[in-house]
C-alpha positions as CSV (number, residue, x, y, z in Angstrom):
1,X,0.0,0.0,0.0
2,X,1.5,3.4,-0.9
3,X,0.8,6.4,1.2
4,X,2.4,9.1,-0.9
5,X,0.5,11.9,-1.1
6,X,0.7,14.0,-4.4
7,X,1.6,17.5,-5.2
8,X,-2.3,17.5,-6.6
9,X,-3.5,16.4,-3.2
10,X,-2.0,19.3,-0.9
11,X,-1.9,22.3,-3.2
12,X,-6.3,21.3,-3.6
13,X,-6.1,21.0,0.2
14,X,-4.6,24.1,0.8
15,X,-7.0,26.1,-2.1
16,X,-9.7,25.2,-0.1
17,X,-8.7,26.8,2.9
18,X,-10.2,26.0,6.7
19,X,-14.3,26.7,6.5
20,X,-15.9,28.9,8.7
21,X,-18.7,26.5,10.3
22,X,-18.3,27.3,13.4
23,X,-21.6,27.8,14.7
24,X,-22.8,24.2,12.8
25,X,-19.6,22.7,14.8
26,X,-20.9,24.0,17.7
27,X,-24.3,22.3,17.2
28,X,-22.4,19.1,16.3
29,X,-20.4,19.3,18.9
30,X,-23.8,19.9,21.4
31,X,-25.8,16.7,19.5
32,X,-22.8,14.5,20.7
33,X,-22.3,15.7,23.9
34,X,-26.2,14.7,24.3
35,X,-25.7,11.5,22.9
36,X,-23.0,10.9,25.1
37,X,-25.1,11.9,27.8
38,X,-27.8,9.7,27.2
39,X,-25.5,6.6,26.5
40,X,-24.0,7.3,30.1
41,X,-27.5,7.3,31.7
42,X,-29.0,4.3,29.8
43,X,-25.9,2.6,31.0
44,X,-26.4,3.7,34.3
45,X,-29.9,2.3,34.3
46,X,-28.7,-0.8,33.0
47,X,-26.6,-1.2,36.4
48,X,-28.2,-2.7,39.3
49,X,-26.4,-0.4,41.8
50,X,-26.9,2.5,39.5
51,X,-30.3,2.2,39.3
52,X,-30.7,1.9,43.2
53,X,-28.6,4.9,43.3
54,X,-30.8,6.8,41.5
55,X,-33.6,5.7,42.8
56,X,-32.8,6.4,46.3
57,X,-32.0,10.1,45.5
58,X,-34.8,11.0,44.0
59,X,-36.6,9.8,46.5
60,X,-34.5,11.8,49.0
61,X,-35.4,14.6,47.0
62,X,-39.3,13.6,47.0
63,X,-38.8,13.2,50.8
64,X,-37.6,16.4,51.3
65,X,-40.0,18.4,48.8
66,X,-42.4,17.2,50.7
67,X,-41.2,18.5,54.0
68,X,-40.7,21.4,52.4
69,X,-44.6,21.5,51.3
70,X,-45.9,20.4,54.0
71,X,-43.5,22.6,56.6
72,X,-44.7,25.4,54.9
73,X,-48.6,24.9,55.0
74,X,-48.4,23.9,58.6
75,X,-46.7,26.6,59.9
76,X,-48.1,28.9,57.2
């Protein structure tokens, strides 16, 4: 296999120049930080000590909302 690169090759390469997408790279860059995202909390799910995990602190969260709630229209 030859990896030579031709004088063709890098003087098109450099014509073209770098593009200015950076706002469309930005949004790329956003749609795979998302899919990341959702890979890591699929695969979090998927855990059995993950999933406890996440359980239990959202219902620690419920627990306290509630207190909260309910503080407030008992002493309010």
């Amino acid at each position: 296999m030859n990896a030579i690169m031709t004088n063709f090759d890098i003087e098109n390469a450099e014509t073209r120049g770098p593009r200015k997408w950076e706002g469309l790279s930005e949004i790329d860059q956003a749609i795979h930080d998302n899919r990341l995202m959702e890979y890591r909390i699929k695969k979090s799910w998927a855990d059995p000590w993950g999933r406890k995990l996440t359980i239990a602190v959202f219902l620690v969260l419920a627990i306290f909302a509630s207190f909260v709630l309910y503080w407030d229209v008992l002493k309010g």
